[in-house]
C-alpha positions in Angstrom: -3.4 -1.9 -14.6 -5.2 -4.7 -12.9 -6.2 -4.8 -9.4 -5.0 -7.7 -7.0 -6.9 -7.7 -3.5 -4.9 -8.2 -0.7 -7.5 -9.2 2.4 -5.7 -8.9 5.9 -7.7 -9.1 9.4 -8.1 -6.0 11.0 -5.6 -4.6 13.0 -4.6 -6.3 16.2 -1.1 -7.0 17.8 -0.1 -10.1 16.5 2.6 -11.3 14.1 0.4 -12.3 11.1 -1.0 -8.9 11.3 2.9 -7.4 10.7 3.7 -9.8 8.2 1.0 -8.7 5.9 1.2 -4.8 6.6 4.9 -5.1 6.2 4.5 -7.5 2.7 1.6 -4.7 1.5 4.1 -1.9 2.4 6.7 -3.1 -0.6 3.6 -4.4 -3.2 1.8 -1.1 -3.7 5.2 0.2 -5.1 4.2 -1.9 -8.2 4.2 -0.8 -11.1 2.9 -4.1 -12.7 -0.2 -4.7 -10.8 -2.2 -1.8 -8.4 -2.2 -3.8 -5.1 -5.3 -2.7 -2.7 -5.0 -3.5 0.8 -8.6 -4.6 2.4 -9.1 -5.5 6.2 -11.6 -7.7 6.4 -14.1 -9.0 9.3 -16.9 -10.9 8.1 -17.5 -12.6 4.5 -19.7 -9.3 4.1 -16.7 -7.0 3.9 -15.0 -9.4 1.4 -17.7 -8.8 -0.5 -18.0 -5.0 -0.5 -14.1 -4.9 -1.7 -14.5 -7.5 -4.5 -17.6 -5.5 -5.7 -15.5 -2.1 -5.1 -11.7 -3.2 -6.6 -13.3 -5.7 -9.5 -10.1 -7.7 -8.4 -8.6 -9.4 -11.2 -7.2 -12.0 -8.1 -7.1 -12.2 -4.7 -4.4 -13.0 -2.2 -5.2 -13.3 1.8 -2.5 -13.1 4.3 -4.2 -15.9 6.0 -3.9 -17.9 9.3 -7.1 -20.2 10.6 -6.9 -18.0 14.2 -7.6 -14.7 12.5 -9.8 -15.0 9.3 -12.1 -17.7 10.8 -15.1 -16.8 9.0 -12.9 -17.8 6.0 -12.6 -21.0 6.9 -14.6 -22.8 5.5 -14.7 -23.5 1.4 -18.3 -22.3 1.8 -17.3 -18.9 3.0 -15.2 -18.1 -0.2 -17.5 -19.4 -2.4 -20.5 -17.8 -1.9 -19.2 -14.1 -3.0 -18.9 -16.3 -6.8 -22.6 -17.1 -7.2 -24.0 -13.9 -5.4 -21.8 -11.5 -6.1 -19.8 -12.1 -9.8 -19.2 -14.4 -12.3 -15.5 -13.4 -12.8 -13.6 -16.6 -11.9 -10.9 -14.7 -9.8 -7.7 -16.8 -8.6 -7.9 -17.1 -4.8 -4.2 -17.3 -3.6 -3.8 -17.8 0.4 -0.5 -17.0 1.8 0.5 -20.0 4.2 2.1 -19.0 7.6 2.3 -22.1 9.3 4.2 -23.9 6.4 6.1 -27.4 7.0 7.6 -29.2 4.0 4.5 -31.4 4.1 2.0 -29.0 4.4 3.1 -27.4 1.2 3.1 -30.6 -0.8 -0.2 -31.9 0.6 -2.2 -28.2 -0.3 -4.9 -28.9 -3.0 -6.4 -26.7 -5.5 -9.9 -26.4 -4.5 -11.0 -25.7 -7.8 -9.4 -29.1 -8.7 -11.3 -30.6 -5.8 -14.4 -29.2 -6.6 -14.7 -30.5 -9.5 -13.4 -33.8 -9.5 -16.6 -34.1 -6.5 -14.6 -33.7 -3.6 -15.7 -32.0 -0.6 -13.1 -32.4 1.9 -13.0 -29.4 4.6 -9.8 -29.6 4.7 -8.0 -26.0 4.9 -5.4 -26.8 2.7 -8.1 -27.2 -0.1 -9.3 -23.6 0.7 -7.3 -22.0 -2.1 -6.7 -22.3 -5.9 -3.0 -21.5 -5.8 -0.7 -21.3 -2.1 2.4 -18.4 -1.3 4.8 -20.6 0.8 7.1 -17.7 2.9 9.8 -20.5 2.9 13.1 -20.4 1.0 13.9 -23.6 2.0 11.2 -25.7 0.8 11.4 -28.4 -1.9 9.0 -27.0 -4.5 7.1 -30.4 -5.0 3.4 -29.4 -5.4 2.9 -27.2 -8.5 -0.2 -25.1 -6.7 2.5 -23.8 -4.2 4.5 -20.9 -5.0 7.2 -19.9 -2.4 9.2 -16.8 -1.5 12.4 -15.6 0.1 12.0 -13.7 3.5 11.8 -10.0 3.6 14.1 -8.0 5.6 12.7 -4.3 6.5 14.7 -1.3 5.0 16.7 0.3 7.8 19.6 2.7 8.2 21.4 1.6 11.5 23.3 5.1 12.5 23.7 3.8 16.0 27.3 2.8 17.3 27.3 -0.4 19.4 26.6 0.0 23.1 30.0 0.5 25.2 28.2 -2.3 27.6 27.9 -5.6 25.9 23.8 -5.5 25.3 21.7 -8.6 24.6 18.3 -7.9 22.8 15.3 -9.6 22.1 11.9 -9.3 21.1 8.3 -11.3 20.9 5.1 -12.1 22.1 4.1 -13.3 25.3 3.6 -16.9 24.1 5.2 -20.1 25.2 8.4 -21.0 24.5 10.2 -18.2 23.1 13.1 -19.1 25.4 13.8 -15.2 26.8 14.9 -17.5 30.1 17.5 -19.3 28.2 18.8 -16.3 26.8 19.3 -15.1 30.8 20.9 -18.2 31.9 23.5 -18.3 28.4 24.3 -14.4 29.2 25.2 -15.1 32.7 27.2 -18.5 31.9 29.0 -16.2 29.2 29.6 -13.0 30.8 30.1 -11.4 34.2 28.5 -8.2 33.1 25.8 -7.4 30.4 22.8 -5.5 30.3 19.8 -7.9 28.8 17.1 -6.0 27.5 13.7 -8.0 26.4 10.3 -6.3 24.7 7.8 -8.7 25.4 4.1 -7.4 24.7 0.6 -8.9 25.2 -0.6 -10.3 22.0 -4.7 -10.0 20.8 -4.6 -13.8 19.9 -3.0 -16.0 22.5 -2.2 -13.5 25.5 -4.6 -10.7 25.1 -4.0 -9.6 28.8 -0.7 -9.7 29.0 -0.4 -12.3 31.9 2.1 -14.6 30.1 4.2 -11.8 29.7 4.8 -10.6 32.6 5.1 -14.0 34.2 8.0 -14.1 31.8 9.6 -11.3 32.7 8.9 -12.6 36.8 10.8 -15.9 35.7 13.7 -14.0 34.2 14.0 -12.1 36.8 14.4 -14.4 38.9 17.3 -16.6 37.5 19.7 -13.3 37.6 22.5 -14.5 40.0 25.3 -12.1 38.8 25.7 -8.6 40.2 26.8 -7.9 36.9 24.0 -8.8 34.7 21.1 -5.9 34.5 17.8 -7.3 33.1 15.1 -4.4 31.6 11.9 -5.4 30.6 9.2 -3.4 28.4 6.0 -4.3 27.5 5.2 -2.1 25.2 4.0 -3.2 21.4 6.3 -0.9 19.6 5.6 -0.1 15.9 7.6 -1.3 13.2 10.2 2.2 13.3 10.3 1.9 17.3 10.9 -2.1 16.9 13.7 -0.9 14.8 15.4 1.3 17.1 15.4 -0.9 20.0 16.9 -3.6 18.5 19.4 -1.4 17.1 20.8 -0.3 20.2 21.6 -3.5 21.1 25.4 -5.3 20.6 23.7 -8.7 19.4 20.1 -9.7 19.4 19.0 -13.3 20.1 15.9 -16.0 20.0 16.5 -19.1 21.5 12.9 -20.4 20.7 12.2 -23.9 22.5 9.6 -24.9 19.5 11.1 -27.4 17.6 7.8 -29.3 16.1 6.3 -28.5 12.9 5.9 -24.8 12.2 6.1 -22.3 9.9 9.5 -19.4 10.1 9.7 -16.9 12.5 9.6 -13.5 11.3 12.1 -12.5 14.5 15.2 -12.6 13.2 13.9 -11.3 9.5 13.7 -7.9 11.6 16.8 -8.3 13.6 18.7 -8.8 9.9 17.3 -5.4 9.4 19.5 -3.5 11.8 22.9 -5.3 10.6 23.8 -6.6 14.2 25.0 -10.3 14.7 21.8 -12.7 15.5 21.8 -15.3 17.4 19.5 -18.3 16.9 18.3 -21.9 18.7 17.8 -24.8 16.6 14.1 -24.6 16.8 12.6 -25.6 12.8 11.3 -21.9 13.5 14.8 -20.7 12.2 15.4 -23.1 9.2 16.1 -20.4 7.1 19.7 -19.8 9.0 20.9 -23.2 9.4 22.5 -22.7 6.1 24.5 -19.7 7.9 28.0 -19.8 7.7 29.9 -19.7 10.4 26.6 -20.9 12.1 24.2 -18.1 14.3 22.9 -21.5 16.3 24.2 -21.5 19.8 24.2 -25.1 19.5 27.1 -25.0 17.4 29.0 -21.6 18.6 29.0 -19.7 21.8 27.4 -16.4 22.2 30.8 -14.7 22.2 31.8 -16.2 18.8 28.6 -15.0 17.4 29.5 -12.0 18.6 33.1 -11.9 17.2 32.3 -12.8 13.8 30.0 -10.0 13.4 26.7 -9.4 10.8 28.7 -11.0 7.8 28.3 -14.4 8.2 24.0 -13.2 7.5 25.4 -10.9 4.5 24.3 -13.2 1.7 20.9 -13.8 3.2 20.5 -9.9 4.1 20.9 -9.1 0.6 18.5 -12.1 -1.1 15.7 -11.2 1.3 15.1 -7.1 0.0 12.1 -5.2 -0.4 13.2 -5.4 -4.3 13.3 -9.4 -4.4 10.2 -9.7 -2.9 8.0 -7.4 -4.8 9.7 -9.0 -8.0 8.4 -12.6 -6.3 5.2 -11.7 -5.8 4.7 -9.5 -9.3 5.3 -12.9 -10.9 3.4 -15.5 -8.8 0.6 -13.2 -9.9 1.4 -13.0 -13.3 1.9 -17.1 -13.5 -1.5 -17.3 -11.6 -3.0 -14.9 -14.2 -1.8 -16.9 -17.2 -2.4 -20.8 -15.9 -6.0 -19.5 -15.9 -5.7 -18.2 -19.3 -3.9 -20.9 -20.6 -5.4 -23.7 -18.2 -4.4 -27.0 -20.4 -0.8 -25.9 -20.1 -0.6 -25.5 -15.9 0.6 -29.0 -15.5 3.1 -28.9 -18.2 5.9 -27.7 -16.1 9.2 -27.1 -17.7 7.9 -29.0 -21.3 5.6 -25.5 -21.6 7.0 -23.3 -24.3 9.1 -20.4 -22.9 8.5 -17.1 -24.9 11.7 -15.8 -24.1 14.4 -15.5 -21.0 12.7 -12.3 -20.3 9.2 -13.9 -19.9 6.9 -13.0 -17.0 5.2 -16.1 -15.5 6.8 -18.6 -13.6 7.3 -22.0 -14.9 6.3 -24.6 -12.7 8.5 -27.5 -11.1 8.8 -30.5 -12.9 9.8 -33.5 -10.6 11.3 -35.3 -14.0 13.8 -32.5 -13.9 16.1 -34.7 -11.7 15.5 -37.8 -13.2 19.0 -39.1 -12.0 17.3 -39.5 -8.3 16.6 -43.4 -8.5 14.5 -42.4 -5.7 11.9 -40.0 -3.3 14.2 -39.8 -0.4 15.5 -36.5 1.2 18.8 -36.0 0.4 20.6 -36.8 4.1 24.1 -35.7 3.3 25.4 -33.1 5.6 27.3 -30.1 3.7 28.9 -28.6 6.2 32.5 -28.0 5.1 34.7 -30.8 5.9 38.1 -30.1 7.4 41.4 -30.6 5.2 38.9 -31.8 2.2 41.5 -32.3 -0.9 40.4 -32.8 -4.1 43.4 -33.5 -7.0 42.4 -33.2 -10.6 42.6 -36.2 -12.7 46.1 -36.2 -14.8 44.9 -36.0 -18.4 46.6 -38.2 -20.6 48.1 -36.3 -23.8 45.5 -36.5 -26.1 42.5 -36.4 -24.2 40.2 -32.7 -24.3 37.8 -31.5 -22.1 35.0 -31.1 -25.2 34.6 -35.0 -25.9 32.3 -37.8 -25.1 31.9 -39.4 -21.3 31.4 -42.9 -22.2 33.5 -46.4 -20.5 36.8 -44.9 -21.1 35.7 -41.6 -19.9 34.2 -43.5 -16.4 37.2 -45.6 -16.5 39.9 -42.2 -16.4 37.3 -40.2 -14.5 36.6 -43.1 -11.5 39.2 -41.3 -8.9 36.1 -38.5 -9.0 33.6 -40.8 -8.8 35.3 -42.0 -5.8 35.9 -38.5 -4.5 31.8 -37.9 -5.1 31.3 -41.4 -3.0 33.1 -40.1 -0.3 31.8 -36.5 0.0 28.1 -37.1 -0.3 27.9 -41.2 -0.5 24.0 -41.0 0.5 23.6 -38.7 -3.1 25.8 -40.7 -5.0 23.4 -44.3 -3.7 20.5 -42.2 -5.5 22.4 -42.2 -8.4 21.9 -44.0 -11.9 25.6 -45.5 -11.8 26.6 -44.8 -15.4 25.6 -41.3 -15.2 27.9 -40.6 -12.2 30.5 -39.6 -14.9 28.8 -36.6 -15.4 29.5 -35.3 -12.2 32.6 -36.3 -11.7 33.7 -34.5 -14.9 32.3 -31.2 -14.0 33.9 -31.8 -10.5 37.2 -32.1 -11.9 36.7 -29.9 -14.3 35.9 -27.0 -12.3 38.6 -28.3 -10.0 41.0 -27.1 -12.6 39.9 -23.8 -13.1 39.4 -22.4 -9.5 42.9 -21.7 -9.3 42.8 -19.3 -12.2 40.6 -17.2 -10.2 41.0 -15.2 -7.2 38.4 -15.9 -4.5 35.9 -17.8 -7.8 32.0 -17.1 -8.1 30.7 -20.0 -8.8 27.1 -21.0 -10.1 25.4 -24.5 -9.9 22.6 -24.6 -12.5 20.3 -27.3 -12.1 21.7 -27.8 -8.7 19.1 -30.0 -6.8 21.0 -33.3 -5.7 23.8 -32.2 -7.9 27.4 -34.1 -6.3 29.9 -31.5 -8.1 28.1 -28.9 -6.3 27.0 -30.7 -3.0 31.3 -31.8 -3.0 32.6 -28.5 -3.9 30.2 -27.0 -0.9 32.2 -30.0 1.5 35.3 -28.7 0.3 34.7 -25.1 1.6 33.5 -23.6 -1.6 30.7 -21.2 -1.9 28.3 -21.8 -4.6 25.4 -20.2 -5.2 22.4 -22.9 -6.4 19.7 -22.4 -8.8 17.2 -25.2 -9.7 13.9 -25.8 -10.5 12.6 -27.4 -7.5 14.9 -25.4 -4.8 14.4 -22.3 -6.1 14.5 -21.4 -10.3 15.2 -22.0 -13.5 17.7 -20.2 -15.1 16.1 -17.7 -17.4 13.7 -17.1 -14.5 17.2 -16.3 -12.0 18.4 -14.0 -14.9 15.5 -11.7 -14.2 16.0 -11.2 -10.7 17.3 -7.8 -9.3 19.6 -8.8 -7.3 21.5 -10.9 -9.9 24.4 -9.0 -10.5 25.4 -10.0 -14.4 28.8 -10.5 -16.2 29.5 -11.5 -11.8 30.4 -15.5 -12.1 33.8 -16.7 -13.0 32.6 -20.4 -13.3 29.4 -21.7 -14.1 28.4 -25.5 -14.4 25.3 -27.6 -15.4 25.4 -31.2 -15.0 22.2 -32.8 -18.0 20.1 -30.1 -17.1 20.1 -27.9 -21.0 18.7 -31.1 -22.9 15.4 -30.8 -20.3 14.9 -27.1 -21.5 12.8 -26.0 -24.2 14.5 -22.7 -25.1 18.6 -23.9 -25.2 19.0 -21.1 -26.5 17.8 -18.5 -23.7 19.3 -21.1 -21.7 22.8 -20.5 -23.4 22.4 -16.8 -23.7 21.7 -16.6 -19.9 25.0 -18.5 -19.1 26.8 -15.9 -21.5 25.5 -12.9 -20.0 26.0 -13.9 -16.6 30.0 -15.1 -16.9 32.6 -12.2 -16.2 35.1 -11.6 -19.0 37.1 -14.9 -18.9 35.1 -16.7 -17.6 34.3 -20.6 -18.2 30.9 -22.4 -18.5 31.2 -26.2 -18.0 28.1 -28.5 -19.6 27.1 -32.0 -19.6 24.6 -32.7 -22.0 22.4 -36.2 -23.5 24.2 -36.4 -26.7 23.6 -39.3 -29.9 25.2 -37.7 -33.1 22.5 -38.0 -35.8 19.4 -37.1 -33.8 16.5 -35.2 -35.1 13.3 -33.8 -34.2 10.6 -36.0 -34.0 13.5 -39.0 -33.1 12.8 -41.4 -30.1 14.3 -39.9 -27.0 14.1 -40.0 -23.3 10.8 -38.6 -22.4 12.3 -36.1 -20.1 14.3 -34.7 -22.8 13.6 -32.0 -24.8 16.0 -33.2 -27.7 18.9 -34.6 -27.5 22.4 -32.9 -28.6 24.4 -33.6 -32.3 28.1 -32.5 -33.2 26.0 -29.9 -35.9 24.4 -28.7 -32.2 27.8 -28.4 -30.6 29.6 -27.2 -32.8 27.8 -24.6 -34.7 24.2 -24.0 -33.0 25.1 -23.5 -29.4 28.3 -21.6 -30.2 26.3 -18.6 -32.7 24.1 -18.2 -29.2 28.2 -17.5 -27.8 29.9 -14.6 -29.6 32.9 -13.5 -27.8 33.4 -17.3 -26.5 35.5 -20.1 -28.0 36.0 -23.6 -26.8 38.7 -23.7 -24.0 40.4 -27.4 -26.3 39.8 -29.0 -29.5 36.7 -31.8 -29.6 36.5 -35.1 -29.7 32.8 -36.2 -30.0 32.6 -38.8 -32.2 30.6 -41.1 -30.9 29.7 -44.3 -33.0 28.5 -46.6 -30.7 26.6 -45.3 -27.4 26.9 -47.3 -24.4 24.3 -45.5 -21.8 21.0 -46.5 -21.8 17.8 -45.1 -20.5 14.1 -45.6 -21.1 15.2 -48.3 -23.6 17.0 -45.5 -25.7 20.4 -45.6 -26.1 22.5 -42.6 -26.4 25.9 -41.2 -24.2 27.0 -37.9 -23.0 28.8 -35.1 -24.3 30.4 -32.3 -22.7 31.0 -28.3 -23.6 33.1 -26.5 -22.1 33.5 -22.5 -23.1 35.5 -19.8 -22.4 34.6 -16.0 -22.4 37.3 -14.0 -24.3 
């Protein structure tokens, strides 16, 4: 079993410090790789654990304020001439991650040698762990993670008197007087309990805490309202307890620039009591939250009311199992792209062994060629009030297995319209012809939900998708897999938390023409539908095509009535096409890349 070094700082209060213990604390479960732990002061103890461990990589749970002497490319490279040859991976853990900071980090073996010497700290690594689930995963050195919520059993009943909790470090704006003055606008009579210790880097002696906890005392103007203040810095058990004890817990964080996430609320999460959050960038990761945690958008009593299960979803993603299964394969990834170093840029156009294979594939921006451009997707998805959506009447003869060409835009232009007026900013990105897609699967799965009580649904290839963006509008959940929010399929399959045979409709909008391995792809799908089930696919279709053929560069092949009608259906026994077909096709009438070609559709049913 190989050894991967994981180099902390030594121990100090402060949150990096945590973050690493705590991440270390669910790796050296492994039993993949042997993680060894290594608190570091100087390059010299680097050193002495590289020449101990004979690490096969490396990964630092890094921040510039407490690993100085590591910051400088210098630094890390002088253990490779004096002290090995081995060419071992140097992954750096990013903590104060911003959407650009992750697309902008630089391999610094690429920048070494293409000449560059930029000092840079972004260029510090080969390879980058973003603790970000909500990044766009642009920059194929950056791997990112889900949060991690600590493992806790909450055998506390809520406090008779409503209690208002919070935690963190003396430091500027944490917004513990905010959380005072909403209590008291709120309530007549709550007990406020804050832990506020001195942190080693940035309040060492404590005097911005306790001038904290003088200001909150001072804004109390209710008899009512009881305010107790420790300054203790509990452990991670004793953190635990006291915010369990407590009827919500809340960070109203004033920080709104460019930072990286708290790791706050990860540990409120933990205890399975409503969380309340500000709309600092700090809490990112809950904006997503439905009903919303933000006070901006619901009062601290209606946070209150609707309890831990709005958090439910994200409590579950964010386990000690998902993580160790995140970090197990950024390793394994790293591990290969250095044995197989012409093949790290390939992205999803790299052969995949099998659905079951244990590297990550890289993003490939291509993926979502429909995007006509760069911008951010600016469509809000919060659920729209009264949305209606009413499927397209079919004429007689028509099927849901056929071709989407000018009649298909023609019948299908109600959902186009539907699309325009859900997520209009998406739709402008849009290659007009190909809109039809959407607006099929839209209508499509439109006419299954109601078959279905309270439908799973699953978006693969869901990046800037409109069917999924307009369902989302129209109150549904769906759950959203694609390559640069999150994963590709085969790679979701593999997840523990993905709970098979679970999703009643699943739908993929020209995504299974881009993947090498259909077939895993299809297999996936099969495995992952519950017993009735219905998978609904759009695919780049031209009757006739072969290997070797001209075809879209993005494209992997493109699809054949032999393909739909007898390859991708012996991946699907136990499934049978929900309509007869209709894909003759004698005359395509889409265009892209100068090739000319149409789309198909295939639309299955599990028996």
């Amino acid at each position: 079993m190989e050894n991967i070094l994981f180099i902390s700082h030594k121990k100090a209060q402060c949150g990096v410090y945590e973050f690493g213990k705590d991440i270390f604390d669910v790796l050296k479960s492994s039993a993949k790789y042997n993680f060894v732990r290594a608190e570091c002061a100087s390059l010299e103890d680097l050193h002495a654990a590289i020449s101990q461990h004979q690490p096969a990589a490396i990964i630092y749970n890094y921040h510039h304020s407490v690993l100085p002497w590591l910051a400088t490319k210098i630094a890390v490279r002088t253990f490779r001439n004096n002290i090995t040859s081995m060419d071992i991976p140097q992954i750096g853990i990013i903590h104060e991650v911003t959407q650009s900071v992750a697309d902008t980090a630089t391999s610094y073996r690429r920048k070494y040698f293409l000449g560059h010497q930029s000092r840079l700290s972004n260029t510090l690594f080969d390879y980058y762990i973003a603790p970000d689930p909500t990044l766009l995963l642009k920059n194929p050195n950056v791997y990112k993670t889900g949060r991690l919520v600590p493992e806790y059993t909450n055998n506390n009943t809520p406090p008779a008197i409503l209690t208002v909790g919070s935690f963190g470090f003396g430091t500027p704006k944490k917004g513990f007087e905010y959380i005072v003055e909403m209590v008291q606008r709120e309530f007549d009579e709550a007990i406020i309990r804050f832990n506020i210790p001195s942190a080693d880097f940035g309040d060492a002696q404590g005097s911005g805490a306790k001038a904290i906890a003088e200001n909150c005392r001072k804004i109390i103007v209710k008899p009512g309202i009881q305010l107790v203040i420790t300054h203790d810095f509990f452990d991670k058990q004793s953190m635990l307890d006291f915010l369990s004890k407590n009827t919500v817990n809340a960070f109203l964080y004033e920080d709104t620039g460019n930072r990286g996430l708290s790791s706050a609320v990860d540990n409120a999460m933990a205890v399975k009591r409503p969380v309340a959050i500000s709309n600092s960038t700090m809490f990112r990761h809950l904006f997503d939250v439905m009903p919303s945690v933000c006070v901006k958008e619901n009062s601290l009593s209606a946070i209150i009311k609707n309890g831990f299960s709005p958090l439910q979803k994200h409590y579950d993603e964010w386990s000690a199992e998902n993580q160790l299964w995140e970090y197990e394969r950024i390793v394994s990834s790293v591990l290969y792209r250095r044995q197989h170093p012409t093949q790290k840029k390939l992205g999803i156009k790299r052969t995949i062994e099998s659905k079951f294979r244990n590297f990550f594939s890289m993003p490939d921006v291509t993926f979502t060629w429909l995007r006509n451009s760069d911008r951010a997707t600016e469509d809000n998805l919060q659920p729209l009030k009264n949305a209606v959506y009413n499927t397209i009447q079919l004429p007689a003869d028509a099927t849901l297995n056929r071709i989407l060409d000018n009649n298909a835009r023609q019948l299908y232009k109600p959902a186009i319209e539907k699309l325009r007026e859900f997520v209009p900013l998406t739709l402008a990105k849009k290659i007009p012809e190909a809109n039809v897609q959407q607006a099929f699967v839209l209508d499509t799965v439109m006419r299954y939900i109601p078959q279905y009580n309270n439908p799973k649904l699953l978006c693969v290839g869901s990046y800037e998708d409109t069917a999924s963006m307009s369902l989302i509008k129209m109150g549904f959940k769906v759950e959203e897999i694609d390559p640069m929010l999150n994963y590709y399929l085969q790679e979701y399959f593999t997840r523990p938390s993905t709970r098979k045979g679970s999703y009643n409709i699943i739908f993929s909008t020209s995504v299974i023409e881009h993947d090498p391995d259909d077939k895993s792809f299809i297999t996936c799908i099969a495995d992952l539908l519950a017993p009735g089930g219905v998978a609904v696919i759009t695919c780049d279709y031209k009757d006739g095509w072969k290997p070797g053929d001209p075809k879209p560069s993005v494209d992997a092949r493109l699809y054949t009535q032999k393909d739909l009608k007898e390859r991708l259906p012996s991946y699907l026994p136990g499934f049978t096409l929900v309509d007869a077909s209709q894909w003759d096709c004698p005359e395509p009438d889409f265009t892209f890349e100068n090739h000319k070609y149409t789309f198909a559709t295939f639309v299955v049913k599990k028996n």
